[in-house]
N, C-alpha and C positions, 0 to 999 in steps of 0.2 A: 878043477884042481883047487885043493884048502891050503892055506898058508900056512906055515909052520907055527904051531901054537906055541910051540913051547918057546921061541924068541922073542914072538910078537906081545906086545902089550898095545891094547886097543880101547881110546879115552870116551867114552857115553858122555854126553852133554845132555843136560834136559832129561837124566836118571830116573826120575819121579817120577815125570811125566808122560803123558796117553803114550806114544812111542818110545820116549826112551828106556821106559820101565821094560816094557816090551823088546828094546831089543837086546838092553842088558840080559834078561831070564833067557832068551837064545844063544847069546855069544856064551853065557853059560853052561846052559847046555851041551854046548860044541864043546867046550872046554877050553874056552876062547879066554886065556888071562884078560881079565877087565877092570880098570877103572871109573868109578860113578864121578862123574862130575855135577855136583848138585851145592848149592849155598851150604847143607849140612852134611856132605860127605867130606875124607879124608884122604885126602887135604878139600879141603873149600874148595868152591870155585861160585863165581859173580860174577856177570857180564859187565857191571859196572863197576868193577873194582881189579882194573888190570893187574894188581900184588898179588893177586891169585893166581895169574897165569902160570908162571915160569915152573910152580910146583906141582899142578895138574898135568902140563905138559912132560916130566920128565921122565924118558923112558921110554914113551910114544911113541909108534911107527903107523898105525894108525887113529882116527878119527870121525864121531859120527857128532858133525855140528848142528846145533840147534839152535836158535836164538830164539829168547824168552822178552817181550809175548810175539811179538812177529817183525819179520822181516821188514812191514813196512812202517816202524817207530823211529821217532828221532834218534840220529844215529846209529843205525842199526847198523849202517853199511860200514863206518866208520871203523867198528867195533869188529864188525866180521873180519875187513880186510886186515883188519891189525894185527888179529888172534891169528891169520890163518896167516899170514910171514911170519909171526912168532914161533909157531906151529912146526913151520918148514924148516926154517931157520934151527930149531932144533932137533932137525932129523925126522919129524913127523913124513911118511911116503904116500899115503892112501887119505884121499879125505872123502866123506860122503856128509851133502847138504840138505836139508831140510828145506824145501822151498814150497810157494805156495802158488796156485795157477793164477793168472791175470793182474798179477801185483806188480808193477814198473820196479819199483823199489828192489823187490827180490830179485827180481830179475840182473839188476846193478849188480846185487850181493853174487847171487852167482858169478859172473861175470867176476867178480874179484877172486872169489873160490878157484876159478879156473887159473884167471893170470900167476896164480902161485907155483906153478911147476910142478904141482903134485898128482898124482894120478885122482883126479875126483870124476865122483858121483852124482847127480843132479838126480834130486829126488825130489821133484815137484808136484805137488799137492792136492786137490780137491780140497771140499770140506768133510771133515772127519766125520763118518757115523758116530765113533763115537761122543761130541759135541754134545749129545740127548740125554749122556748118561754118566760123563766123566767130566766135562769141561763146565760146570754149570748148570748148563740147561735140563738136568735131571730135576732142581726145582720146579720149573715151572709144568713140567709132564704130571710130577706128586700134583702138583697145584690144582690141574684139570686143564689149565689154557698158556699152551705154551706161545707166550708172546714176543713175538721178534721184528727187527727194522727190515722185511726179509720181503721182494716184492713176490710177483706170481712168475719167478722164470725156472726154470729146469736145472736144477745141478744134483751131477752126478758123485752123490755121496760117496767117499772111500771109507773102509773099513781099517783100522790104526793094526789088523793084525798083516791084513798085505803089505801096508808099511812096512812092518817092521822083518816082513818075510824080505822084501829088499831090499832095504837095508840093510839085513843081516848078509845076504848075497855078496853084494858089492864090499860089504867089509873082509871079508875070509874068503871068495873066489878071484880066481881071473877071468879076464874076459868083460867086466863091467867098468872100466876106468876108460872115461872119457862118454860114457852115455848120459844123455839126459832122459829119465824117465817118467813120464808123465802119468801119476796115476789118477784112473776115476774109479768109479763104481760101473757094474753094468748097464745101468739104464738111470734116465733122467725123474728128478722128482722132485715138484716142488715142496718147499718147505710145510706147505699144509698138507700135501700127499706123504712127506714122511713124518709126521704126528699120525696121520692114519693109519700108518703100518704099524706104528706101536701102540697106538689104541686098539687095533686087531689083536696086537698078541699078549697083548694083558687084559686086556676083555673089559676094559676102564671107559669109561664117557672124556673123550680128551679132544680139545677142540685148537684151532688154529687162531690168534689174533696179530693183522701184521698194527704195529705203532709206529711212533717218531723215533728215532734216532738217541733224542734226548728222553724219553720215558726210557727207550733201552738201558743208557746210560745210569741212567737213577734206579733203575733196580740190579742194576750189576755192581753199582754202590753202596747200595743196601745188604748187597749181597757179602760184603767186606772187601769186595776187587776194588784199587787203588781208581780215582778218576780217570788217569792217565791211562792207566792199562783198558780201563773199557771204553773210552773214548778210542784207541786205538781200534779193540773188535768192531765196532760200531763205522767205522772209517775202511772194515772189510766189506760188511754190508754194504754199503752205498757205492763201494769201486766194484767190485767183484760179481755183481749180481745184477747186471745191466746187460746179461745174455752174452758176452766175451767168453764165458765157460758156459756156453749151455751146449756143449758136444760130448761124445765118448770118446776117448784114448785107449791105446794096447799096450799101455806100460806096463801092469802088471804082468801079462801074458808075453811082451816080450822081455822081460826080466827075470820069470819064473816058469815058463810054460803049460801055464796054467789059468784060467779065467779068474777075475776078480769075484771077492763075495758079494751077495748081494745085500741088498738094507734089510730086508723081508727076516733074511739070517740073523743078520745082526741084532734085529729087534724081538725075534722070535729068542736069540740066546742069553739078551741083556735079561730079556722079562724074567726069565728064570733065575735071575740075582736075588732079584725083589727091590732090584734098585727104584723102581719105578713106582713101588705101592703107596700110597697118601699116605 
């Protein structure tokens, strides 16, 4: 059953970005009244600039939260559990959260998400397929050697459009309030096994290099990403990929009834942007 659209007004956090853009173009589709919550939308909205809230929120009955760059940054939790009492507190009903798998920290955040009395979502994470071609690391693929602080263990790539299939779910049905859902990809692959798959599908000589932490760092600086912020990604690396996520989940499948996409796809469908050509 869909909620009545024509009441509901429902707040995108993270608009721009790999998901939010994505679940914005759906809730539209649906016909789902929406608001962009993004630094240049209107009204603003800043994670660090709580004057922003009260205007973002007005109206709201639901909310798909994001927190920019992740859940496990100074403050993050502080920030999440604030916005989502503020949230409540003005009549916000439905929350859906953006989490990510084996991060203590998010883990917290959720856990606040929930304490708010709101019917939420838990939409916890893998690492993004698309990471290779929207988040950055499309450089380094043009490059020929995409270099990362990434050891030899198995994670199961999610694709940002199952995301944002549930995410879109849990926003405009019933039935998803109070699930945590855990998505992955369908099968495991290390980081130099997915540079493979998309060396296969652009027909390119693309090679795997893992490095330090801090080279990471310095070329994600170079890249114009603030220090902070890539010190942050860099600090997913080293927690996240010590084999805590090297399994599959049925989140997708119990969220939509349907299998997750595979990387193979993803890479076979990015190639055909030309995002990827030198």
């Amino acid at each position: 059953m869909t909620t009545d659209t024509h009441t509901e007004l429902t707040l995108v956090l993270g608009a721009t970005g790999t998901t939010g853009r994505r679940v914005a173009d759906r809730l539209a589709a649906r016909g789902v009244a929406t608001r962009l919550g993004s630094r240049s939308g209107q009204p603003p909205f800043d994670w660090a600039d709580e004057t922003t809230w009260p205007a973002v929120l007005r109206d709201v009955t639901a909310a798909y939260l994001v927190f920019y760059p992740d859940l496990v940054a100074p403050g993050a939790l502080d920030s999440v559990r604030r916005f989502t009492e503020t949230a409540v507190a003005g009549g916000v009903r439905r929350l859906v959260l953006l989490s990510g798998r084996g991060e203590e920290l998010a883990q917290l955040a959720e856990q606040a998400v929930v304490a708010s009395g709101a019917d939420v979502t838990i939409v916890r994470c893998a690492f993004f397929a698309q990471n290779f071609s929207e988040k950055g690391f499309e450089e380094f693929v043009r490059a020929g050697t995409v270099a990362l602080p990434a050891p030899e263990v198995g994670e199961p790539f999610v694709d940002a459009d199952d995301i944002a299939d549930v995410v879109v779910a849990a926003l405009t049905e019933d039935g998803h309030a109070g699930q945590l859902y855990e998505l992955t990809g369908p099968r495991l692959l290390t980081f130099e096994e997915a540079v493979a798959e998309i060396a296969k599908a652009t027909g390119q000589d693309i090679g795997y290099q893992r490095i330090s932490a801090a080279e990471f760092i310095a070329g994600l600086v170079a890249q114009g990403i603030p220090e902070e912020e890539a010190a942050v990604f860099a600090e997913i690396f080293g927690t996240v990929l010590d084999g805590r996520n090297a399994h599959l989940t049925d989140g997708v499948r119990r969220a939509l009834g349907r299998p997750p996409r595979d990387f193979a796809d993803y890479a076979r469908d990015a190639a055909t942007t030309g995002v990827w050509k030198p």
